[in-house]
N, C-alpha and C positions, 0 to 999 in steps of 0.2 A: 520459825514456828515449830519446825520439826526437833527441835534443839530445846526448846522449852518441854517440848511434847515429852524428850527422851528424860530429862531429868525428873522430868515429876514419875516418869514409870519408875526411876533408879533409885530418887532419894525417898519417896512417899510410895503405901502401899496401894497405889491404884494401877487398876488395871488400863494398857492403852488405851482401847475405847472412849474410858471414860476420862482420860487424859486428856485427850482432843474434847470433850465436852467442855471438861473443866477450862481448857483455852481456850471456843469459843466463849461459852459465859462470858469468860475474865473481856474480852475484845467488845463486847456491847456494853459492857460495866464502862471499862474507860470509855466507851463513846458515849455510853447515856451521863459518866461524869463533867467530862468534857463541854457536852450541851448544855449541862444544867451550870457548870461555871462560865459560858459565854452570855447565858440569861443573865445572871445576879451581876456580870459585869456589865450589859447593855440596860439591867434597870440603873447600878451607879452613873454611869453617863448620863442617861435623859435627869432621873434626878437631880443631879449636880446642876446641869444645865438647868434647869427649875429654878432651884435657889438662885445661879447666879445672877438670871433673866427679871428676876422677883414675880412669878409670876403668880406664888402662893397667895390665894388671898388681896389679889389687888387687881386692875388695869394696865396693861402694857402697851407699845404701840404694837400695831399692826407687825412692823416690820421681824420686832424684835420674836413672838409669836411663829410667822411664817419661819426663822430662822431655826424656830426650837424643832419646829413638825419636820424640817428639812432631814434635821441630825436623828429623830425618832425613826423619819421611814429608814435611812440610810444603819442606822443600828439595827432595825426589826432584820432587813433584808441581809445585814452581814452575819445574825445572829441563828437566821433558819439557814442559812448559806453553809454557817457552819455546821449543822445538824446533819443536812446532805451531805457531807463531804464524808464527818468523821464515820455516821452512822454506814456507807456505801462501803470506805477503805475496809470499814470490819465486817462486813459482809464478804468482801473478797476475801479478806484474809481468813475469814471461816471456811469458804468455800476451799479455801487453798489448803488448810490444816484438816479438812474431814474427806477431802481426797486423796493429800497424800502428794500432792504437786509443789515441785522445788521452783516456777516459775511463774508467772503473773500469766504469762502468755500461752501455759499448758491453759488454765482453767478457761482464759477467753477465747482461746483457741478451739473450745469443743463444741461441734455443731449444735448438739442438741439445746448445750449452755446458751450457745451463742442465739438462736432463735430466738429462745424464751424472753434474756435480756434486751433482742432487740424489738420484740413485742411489747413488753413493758415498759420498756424507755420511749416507745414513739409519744404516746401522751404526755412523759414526762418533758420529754425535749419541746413539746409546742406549747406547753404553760412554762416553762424556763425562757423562750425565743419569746414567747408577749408578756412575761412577768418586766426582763430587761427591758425590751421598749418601752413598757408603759413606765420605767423608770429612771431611764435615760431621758426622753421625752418631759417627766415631769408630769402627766396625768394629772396626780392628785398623790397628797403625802396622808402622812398618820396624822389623825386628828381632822381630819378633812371630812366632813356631813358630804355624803356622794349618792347618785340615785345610779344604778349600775342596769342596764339593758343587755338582752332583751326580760330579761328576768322582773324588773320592775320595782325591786328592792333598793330600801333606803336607809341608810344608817353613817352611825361615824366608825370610819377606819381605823380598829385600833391595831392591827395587823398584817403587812404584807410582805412578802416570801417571793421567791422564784418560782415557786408552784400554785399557789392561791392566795386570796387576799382574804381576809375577815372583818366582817362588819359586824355592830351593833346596835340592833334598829331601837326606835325610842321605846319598844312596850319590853326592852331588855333581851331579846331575844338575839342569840348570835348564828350569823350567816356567815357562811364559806364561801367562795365562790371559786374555780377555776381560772385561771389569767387566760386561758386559752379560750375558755367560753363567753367572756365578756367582748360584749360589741360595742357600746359605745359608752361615755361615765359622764353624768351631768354632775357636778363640783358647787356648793355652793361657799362659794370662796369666805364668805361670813360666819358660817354655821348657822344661820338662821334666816326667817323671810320676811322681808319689811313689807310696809303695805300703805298706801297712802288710802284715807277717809274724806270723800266730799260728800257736802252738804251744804245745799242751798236753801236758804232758811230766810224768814221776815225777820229778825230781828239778830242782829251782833254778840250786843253783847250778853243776849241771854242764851244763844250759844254755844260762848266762850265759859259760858257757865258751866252749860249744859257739858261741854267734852271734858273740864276739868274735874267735872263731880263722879263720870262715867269712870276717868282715869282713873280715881283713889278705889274705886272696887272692883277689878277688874282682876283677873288671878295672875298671879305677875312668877317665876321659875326662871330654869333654864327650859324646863319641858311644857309652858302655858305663854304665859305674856316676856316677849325678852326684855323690851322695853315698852312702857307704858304709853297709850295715848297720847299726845301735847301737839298743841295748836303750831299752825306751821304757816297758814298763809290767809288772810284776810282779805277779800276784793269785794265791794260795791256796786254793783252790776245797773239798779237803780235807787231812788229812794225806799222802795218795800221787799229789794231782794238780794240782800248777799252769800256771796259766796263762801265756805269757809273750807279749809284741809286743815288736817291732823297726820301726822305719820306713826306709825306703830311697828312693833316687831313679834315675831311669835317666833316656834319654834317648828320646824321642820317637821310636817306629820301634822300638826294642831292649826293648820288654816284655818280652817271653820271655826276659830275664836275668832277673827278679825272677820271673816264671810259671811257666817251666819250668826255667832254670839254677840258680838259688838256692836252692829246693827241695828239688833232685836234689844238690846238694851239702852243703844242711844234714840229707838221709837220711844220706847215705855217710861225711861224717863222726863221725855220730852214737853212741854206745855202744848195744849192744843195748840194748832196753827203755827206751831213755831217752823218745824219742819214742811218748807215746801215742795223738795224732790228730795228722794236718796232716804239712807249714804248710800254711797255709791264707792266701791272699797275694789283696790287692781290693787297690784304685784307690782312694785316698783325695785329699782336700785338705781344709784347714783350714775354708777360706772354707765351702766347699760344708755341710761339717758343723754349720758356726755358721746357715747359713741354716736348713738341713736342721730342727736343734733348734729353732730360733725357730717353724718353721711347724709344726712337731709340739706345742708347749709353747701354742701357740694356738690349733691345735685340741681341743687338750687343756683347756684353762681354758674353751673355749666347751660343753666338760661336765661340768665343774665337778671336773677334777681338775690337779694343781700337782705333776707327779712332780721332786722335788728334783733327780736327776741333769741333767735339761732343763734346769733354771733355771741351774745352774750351768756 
C-alpha cells in the first residue's frame, strides 16, 4: 500500500494525504466491484438452473424444485459471504494505508482499535454462529414460505446471509431479520395451505353441484385460491344425510378465503334445506396425517388393538 501510496505522490501531482484517500477509495471500488460481480454470477447459476430444471412456465416435481431452492440458498449465502470478506480485507487495508502501518498485526494489535472491533463483532459473530447452524442444519432454503418467531412474520425467503435473512411478506413488503434473533421458523414446505371442506347435506348430488359451481367462481392466484375447490370424498351416513369433502388450497396469509369466504358462499349458493351442518373447513396436509396415523396405530398396537382404517 505504502508503495502505491509513494508513486502516485511521485508520478501524479497529488499531495500524500490525498494519496492515501485516493487508495482507500480505489480498495471499496475493487470490493464494491468484486460484490457486484459475485451477484450477476450467482443470478447466472440460479438462472441457468431454471432453464435447465424447466421450471419457467410449467410444473415440476417436487424433488427437482427442492433441488433448485437448495443451490439458490447455497449461492445467496456464498455471495453475501463474499461481500463480508472482500468489503472487511479493504477495511483493514485502509486502516493500514491511513496509519501508516507496514503490518496487519500493528493495526490489530492497537488497544483502542482492538476494543472497538471487538464490540462490534460480538453481534456480528452470534448472527454468523446461528446463520451457519441454521444452514448446515437445513432450517429452511430460498424460496421457502416461513413464519419466523418470536417476531411473527411471514413471507417467502428470497435472501439469506451469515448475518440476516430476508423475507417477503405477501402485501410486498420486505423484512430483515437477524439469524441471531430468530427463535424458532415454522416452514411451510409447500408454499401454500390446503384445507379440507365438510359438509353434510340432504341430498348428493345437488351438492356435487353445489361445490362445482362454487369452484368456477372463486378467485383462483398464487396470492387468493392456489387450487380450486373439487370434490374429494362422498359417504352416505343414512338415507336423508350425506356426507361430503372437498379439498382446496390458498395461499399463505389469505385463510380467510377458505374460513370465512368459501363458507359464506357455499351457504348463499345453496338450496334451501340442502345444507344440514357446516362446512365445516380445518388445515390439513398429507404428510402431517400419514404421521399423525402412524403414531396413533402405534400407540394403538402397544394396546393390543389394529384399527383397520389406521393401517391403511
Amino acid at each position: 500500500m505504502n508503495g502505491l501510496i509513494d508513486l502516485l505522490d511521485e508520478r501524479t501531482p497529488i499531495y500524500p494525504p490525498l494519496g492515501r484517500l485516493i487508495v482507500v477509495a480505489g480498495l471499496f471500488l475493487v470490493a464494491w466491484l468484486v460484490t457486484r460481480l459475485a451477484g450477476r454470477l450467482a443470478a447466472f447459476l440460479v438462472d441457468r438452473s431454471v432453464r435447465r430444471s424447466g421450471l419457467e412456465g410449467s410444473t415440476v416435481d417436487t424433488g427437482v424444485i427442492t433441488g433448485l431452492k437448495q443451490r439458490e440458498t447455497a449461492i445467496s449465502l456464498v455471495q453475501t459471504s463474499i461481500a463480508y470478506l472482500v468489503f472487511g480485507i479493504a477495511l483493514l487495508l485502509s486502516l493500514m494505508t491511513l496509519t501508516g502501518a507496514q503490518r496487519v498485526e500493528t493495526v490489530v494489535g492497537a488497544s483502542f482499535l482492538a476494543i472497538i472491533l471487538a464490540f462490534s463483532a460480538q453481534r456480528f459473530l452470534m448472527d454468523v454462529v446461528a446463520g451457519l447452524l441454521m444452514f448446515f442444519e437445513g432450517w429452511f432454503r430460498v424460496g421457502d414460505t416461513v413464519s419466523v418467531d418470536p417476531f411473527d412474520v411471514q413471507g417467502v425467503v428470497e435472501k439469506m446471509s451469515l448475518r440476516s435473512i430476508e423475507l417477503r411478506s405477501l402485501s410486498g413488503e420486505i423484512i430483515r431479520v437477524h439469524n441471531s434473533e430468530v427463535k424458532a421458523v415454522r416452514v411451510l414446505p409447500r408454499g401454500y395451505r390446503e384445507v379440507a371442506i365438510e359438509l353434510y347435506v340432504s341430498d348428493g348430488d345437488a351438492a356435487r353441484e353445489l361445490v362445482e359451481r362454487v369452484a368456477r367462481i372463486v378467485p383462483v392466484g398464487p396470492t387468493q385460491f392456489v387450487r380450486r375447490p373439487t370434490l374429494e370424498e362422498e359417504e352416505a351416513l343414512d338415507g336423508e344425510l350425506v356426507r361430503i369433502k372437498a379439498r382446496a388450497a390458498v395461499a399463505p396469509g389469505r385463510e380467510w378465503l377458505a374460513e370465512d369466504f368459501l363458507p359464506n358462499l357455499l351457504k348463499e349458493r345453496s338450496e334451501e334445506g340442502l345444507v344440514v351442518h357446516g362446512p365445516v373447513v380445518t388445515l390439513v396436509d398429507d404428510l402431517a396425517t400419514r404421521r399423525y396415523a402412524r403414531a396413533a396405530y402405534t400407540g394403538l398396537r402397544g394396546r393390543g388393538r389394529e384399527p383397520s382404517r389406521l393401517r391403511s
